[in-house]
N, C-alpha and C positions, 0 to 999 in steps of 0.2 A: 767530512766530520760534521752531518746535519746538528747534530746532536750536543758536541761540545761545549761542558759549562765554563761557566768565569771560572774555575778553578776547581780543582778533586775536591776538597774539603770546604766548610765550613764550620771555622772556630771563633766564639767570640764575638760572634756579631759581624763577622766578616767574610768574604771568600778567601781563603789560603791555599797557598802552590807550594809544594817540594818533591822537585822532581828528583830530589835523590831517590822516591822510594820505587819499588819494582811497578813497571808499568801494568795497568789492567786494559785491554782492548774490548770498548762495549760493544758488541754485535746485534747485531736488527734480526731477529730470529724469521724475517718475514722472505729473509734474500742472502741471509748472510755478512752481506757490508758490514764495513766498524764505521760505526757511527759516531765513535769518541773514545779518547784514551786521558782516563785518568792515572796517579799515580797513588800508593800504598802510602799508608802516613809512616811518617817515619817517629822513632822516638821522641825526636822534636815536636812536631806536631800533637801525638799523643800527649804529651806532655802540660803541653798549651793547652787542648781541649780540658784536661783533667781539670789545671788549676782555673781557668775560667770557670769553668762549673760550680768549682767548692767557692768560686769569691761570689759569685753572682748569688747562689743559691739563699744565703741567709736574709740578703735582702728583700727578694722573692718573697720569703716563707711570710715576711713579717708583715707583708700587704694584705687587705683586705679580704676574702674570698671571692668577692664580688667582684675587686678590680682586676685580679686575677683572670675570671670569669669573663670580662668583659674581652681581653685581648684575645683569647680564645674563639668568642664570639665573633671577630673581626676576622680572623684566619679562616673558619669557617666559611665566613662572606665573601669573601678573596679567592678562595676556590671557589664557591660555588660561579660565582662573578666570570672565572676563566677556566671552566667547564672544559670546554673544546680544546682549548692552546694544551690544558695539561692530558686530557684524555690521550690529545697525540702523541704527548711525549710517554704516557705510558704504551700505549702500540709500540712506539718502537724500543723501551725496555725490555718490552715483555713480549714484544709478538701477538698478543691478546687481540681478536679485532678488535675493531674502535668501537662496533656496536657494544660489545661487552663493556670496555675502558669507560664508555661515555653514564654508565650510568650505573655499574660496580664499584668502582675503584675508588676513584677521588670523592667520589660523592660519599663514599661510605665513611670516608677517616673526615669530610666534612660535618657528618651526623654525630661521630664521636667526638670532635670539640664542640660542637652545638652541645651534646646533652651533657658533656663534663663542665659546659663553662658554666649550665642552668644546677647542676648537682652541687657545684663545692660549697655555697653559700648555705647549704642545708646540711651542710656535715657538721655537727654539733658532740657535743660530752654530753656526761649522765651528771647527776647529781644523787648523789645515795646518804637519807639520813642514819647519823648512828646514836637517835639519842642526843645527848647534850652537843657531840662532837655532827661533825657531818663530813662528806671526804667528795670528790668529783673527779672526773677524767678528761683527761685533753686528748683532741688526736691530731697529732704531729706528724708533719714529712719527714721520709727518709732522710732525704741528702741528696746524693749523687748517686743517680740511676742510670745503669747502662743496656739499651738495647739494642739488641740483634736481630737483625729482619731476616727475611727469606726469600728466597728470588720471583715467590707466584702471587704474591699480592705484594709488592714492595713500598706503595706507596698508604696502601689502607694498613699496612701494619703499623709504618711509622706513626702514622695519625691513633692509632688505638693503644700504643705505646704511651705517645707521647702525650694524649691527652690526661689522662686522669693522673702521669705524674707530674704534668705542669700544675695543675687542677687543685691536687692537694698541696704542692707551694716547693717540690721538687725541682732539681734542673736533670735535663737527661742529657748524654752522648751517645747518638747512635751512630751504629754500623751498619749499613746496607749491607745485601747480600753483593758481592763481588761482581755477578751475573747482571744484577738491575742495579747501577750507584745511581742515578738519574734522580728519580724522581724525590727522593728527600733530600736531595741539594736545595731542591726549589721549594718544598716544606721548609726548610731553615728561613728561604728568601720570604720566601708569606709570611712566617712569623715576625720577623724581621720589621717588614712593612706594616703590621698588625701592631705593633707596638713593643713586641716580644723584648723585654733588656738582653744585651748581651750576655752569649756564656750560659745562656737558659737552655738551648738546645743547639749543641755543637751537631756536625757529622763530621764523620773519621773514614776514611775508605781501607780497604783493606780485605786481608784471606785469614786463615783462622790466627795465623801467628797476631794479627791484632786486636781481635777478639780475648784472645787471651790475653793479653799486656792488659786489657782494660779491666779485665774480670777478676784478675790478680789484684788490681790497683787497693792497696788501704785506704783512698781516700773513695770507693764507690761500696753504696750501702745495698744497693739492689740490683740485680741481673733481671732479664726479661728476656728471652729468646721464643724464638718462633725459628721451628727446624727437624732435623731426622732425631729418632732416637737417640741415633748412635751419638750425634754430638751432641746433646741433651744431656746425654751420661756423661759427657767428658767435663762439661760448662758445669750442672750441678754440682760437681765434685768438686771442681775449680774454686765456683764460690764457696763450700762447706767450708775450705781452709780457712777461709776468714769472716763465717760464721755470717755471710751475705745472707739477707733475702734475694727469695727465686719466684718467678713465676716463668713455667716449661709448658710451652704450647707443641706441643710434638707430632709425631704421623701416626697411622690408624691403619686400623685395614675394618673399615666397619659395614655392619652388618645394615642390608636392608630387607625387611622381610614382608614378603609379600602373602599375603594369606587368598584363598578361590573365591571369598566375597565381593574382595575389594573391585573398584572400579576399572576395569582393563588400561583406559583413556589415562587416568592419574594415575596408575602406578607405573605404566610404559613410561608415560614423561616424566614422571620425578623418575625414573632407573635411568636416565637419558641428562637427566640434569648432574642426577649424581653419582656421574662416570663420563660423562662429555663436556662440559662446562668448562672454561678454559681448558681446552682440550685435556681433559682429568687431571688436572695438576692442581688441586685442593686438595687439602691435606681429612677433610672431614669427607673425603666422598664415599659412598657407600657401593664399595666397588666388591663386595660379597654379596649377592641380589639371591636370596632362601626366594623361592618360588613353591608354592605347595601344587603338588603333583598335578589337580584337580585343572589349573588355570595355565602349566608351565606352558604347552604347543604353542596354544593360543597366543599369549604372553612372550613368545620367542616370535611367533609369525608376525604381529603387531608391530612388535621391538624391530625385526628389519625393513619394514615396509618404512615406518620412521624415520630409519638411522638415513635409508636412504637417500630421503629427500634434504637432509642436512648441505647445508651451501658452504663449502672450504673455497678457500680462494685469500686472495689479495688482504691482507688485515686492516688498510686504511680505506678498503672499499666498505660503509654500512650497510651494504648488502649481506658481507660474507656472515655466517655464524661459525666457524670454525679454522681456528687458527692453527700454527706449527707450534710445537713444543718450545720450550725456553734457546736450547742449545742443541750443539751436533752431539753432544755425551749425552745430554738424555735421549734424541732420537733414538740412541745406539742402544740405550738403556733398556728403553721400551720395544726394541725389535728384539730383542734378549730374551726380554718374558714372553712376548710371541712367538717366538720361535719354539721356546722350551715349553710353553702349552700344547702345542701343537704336538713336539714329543711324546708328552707324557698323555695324550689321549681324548685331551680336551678337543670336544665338536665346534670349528668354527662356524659360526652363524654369517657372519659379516664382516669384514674389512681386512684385516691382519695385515697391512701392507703399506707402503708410503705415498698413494693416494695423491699428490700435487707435487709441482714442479716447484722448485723454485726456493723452499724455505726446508725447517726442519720437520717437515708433516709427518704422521702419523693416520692413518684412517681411524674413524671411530669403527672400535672392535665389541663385537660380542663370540665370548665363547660359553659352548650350554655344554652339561654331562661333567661338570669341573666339581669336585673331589675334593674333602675339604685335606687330605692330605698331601694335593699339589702347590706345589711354589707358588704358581698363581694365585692359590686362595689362601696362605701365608704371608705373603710377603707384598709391601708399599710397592706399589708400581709407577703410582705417579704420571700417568698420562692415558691415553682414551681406551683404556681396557676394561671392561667389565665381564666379572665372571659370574657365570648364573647357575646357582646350585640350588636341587629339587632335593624337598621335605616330604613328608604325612603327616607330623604332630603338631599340634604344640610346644610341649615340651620339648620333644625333640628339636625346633626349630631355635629357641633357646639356647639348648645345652648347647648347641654348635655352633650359635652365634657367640657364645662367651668363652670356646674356646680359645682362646687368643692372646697372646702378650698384649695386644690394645688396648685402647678406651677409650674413644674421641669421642666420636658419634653412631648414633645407629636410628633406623627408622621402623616405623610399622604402618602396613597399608592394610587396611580392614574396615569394614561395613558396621562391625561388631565393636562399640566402643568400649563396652567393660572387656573385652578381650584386647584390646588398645591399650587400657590403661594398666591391664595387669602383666602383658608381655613386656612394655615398655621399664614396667617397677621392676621387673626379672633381669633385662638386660644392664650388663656392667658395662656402661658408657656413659660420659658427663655431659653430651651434648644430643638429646635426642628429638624425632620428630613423628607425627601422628599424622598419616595423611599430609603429606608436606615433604618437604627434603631441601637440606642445604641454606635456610632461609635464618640468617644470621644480624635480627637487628640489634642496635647498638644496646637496646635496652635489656636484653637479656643475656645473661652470661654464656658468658664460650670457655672451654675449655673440657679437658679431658680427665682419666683415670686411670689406672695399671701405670703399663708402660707409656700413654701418650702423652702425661706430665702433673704436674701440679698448677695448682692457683688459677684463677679465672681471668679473662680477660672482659671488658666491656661491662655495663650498668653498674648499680651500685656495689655490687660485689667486689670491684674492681680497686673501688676506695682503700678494701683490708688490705691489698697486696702492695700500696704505695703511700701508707700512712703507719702513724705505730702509736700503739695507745699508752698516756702518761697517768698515772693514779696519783692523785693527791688527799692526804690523809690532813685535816683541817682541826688541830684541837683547839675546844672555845672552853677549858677549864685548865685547874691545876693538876702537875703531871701528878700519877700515882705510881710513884713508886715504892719498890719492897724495899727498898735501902737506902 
């Protein structure tokens, strides 16, 4: 049990154990091992988290912005400070190699309370004159915010979760994803250290039956999830009933469209970033790759010479660039949609096979001649498959990139920048890139459209989905009234 925390939970400022609830066995996706067994909170527990939250939270709200800011600031410092101790612990939640973990992950949910602790002191009201009378606006925290992570980034979500609802004067309870509970134990523990009051940022372990208990709760004002569609539809509904705010960070199946101008060199690596990159288990990856006809060969010759030289192996080795999928269900997952490409007609280029000993690998795959009517280029796959579909238009290219329940993300590789900016205006995705792929700083919003969710995650956009706006009407005369 390398891995085994002080305890499943985090409530209140404390570690807490109850092992009445159904055991979770964590797995090292690098070998298989368990690495730790936590246990499911139980209603007791839930319980606890809930009411810590509602008592801490008021006093939160009523601090400064600034001093707020500042413990944030310190959390930040504290990972950055233990860079290495946590990158490892993310390797063995995630399987990720460590060259990835050491300078994605933690670092990135450290960027997010850096820029929310420097943002909150600058969230201000309006002042609106009406004539004699004048009126102004406040903007207030929710409450109690509950989010739910996801098992491919489990510790950058916590952190981009939890920053801007601390930020605005919120307390939150998250839930890990079942898969990773690790690493926002040890977000509660930095907080903690940082100065964080109790009860500000509980963790709750747990499978969906606890997710729900929390989403139901009347005393939580906001949901946040990061997840599949499918349980996006179940959670948004959950919270309608009692009229929650939501923000739905959801899957994609998005388009990257490669036009015959672009650069061969950048648009092979970004097709490679985004569809191999933690071995394609990001939910924005642009795993639909439109190639116009003029550049496809080339483009596909390139593309395997590349994939080639990719180094799988060991995930705490920093040599490796290529790790094993999260678990044994999604390897199974993804050898499912390789199989059934290969059915339906799709030309394998490269990999389609399990590639390393030892863990739950995947090779990185390319399949070319893919159909936008095959499952392949329908459907989230979720791990190192990229399918490469050939164009002639413009418009064309378009129309077929926006056929699709999605909206995360999508990309455009071109020489031609007014054609950059005018495919990109056409495409229906909330998170796109020009020359670029998958580059997600804290400063710019994230999130999607259609089917991949509502509300934004990260920069100052972030502020509207964790704050609520109060109008005050100020009369400086005598009422007029008609009676």
């Amino acid at each position: 049990m390398i891995a085994q925390p002080k305890a499943s939970h985090f409530v209140d400022g404390a570690y807490l154990e109850d092992t009445a609830g159904a055991p979770i066995e964590v797995i090292y996706p690098g070998n298989g091992a368990v690495i730790a067994t936590l246990y499911e909170a139980t209603p007791k527990v839930i319980e606890a988290a809930l009411a810590s939250a509602k008592r801490a939270q008021k006093a939160w709200a009523a601090l400064r912005p600034v001093e707020r800011g500042r413990i944030l600031r310190r959390a930040a410092d504290i990972i950055r400070d233990r860079g290495a101790e946590l990158a490892h612990l993310e390797t063995l939640d995630t399987g990720k190699p460590v060259q990835e973990t050491l300078v994605a992950d933690w670092p990135s949910g450290a960027d997010a309370l850096e820029y929310f602790a420097g943002l909150a002191p600058t969230v201000t009201g309006e002042t609106m004159p009406l004539g004699r009378d004048f009126a102004y606006t406040l903007r207030e925290p929710l409450g109690v915010c509950v989010g739910i992570g996801a098992w491919n980034y489990p510790s950058q979500i916590a952190c981009w979760k939890a920053a801007p609802a601390l930020a605005m004067g919120n307390a939150m309870i998250f839930k890990p994803s079942e898969v990773t509970p690790l690493g926002a134990l040890r977000l509660a523990e930095i907080f903690s250290q940082a100065g964080l009051p109790a009860g500000l940022f509980n963790v709750v372990q747990g499978r969906g039956a606890v997710g729900s208990a929390l989403v139901a709760d009347a005393r939580v004002a906001k949901v946040s999830l990061t997840g599949s569609v499918g349980t996006g539809a179940k959670v948004y509904a959950a919270a309608a009933q009692g009229m929650k705010h939501v923000t739905m960070e959801l899957g994609g199946k998005s388009p990257l469209i490669i036009f015959d101008d672009a650069s061969l060199e950048d648009a092979v690596g970004a097709a490679m970033l985004a569809n191999f990159y933690s071995s394609g288990q990001v939910c924005s990856n642009g795993t639909r790759v439109f190639v116009q006809k003029g550049l496809k060969e080339r483009f596909l010759a390139r593309l395997a010479e590349r994939t080639a030289g990719i180094i799988a192996g060991d995930p705490m080795d920093e040599a490796t660039q290529f790790g094993p999928l999260v678990s044994a269900a999604q390897q199974e997952k993804v050898l499912g949609y390789i199989a059934g490409a290969k059915a339906e007609g799709a030309r394998l280029i490269c990999g389609g096979g399990i590639g390393n000993a030892g863990g739950y690998f995947v090779e990185p795959t390319v399949f070319a001649d893919v159909t936008d009517a095959m499952v392949l280029a329908r459907e989230e796959v979720f791990g190192p498959v990229m399918a490469v579909l050939d164009f002639e238009t413009e418009d064309e290219a378009v129309s077929r990139a926006n056929a699709t329940q999605f909206g995360l993300a999508a990309g455009v590789f071109t020489a031609d920048m007014a054609r950059a900016h005018r495919v990109i205006a056409a495409l229906e995705a909330g998170t796109c890139w020009i020359n670029a792929y998958n580059l997600t700083p804290v400063e710019v919003p994230f999130g999607g459209v259609k089917g991949s969710g509502v509300g934004r995650e990260n920069s100052r956009a972030a502020v509207e989905h964790y704050s609520q706006v109060k109008s005050v009407y100020v009369g400086m005369g005598p009422v007029d009234a008609p009676y």
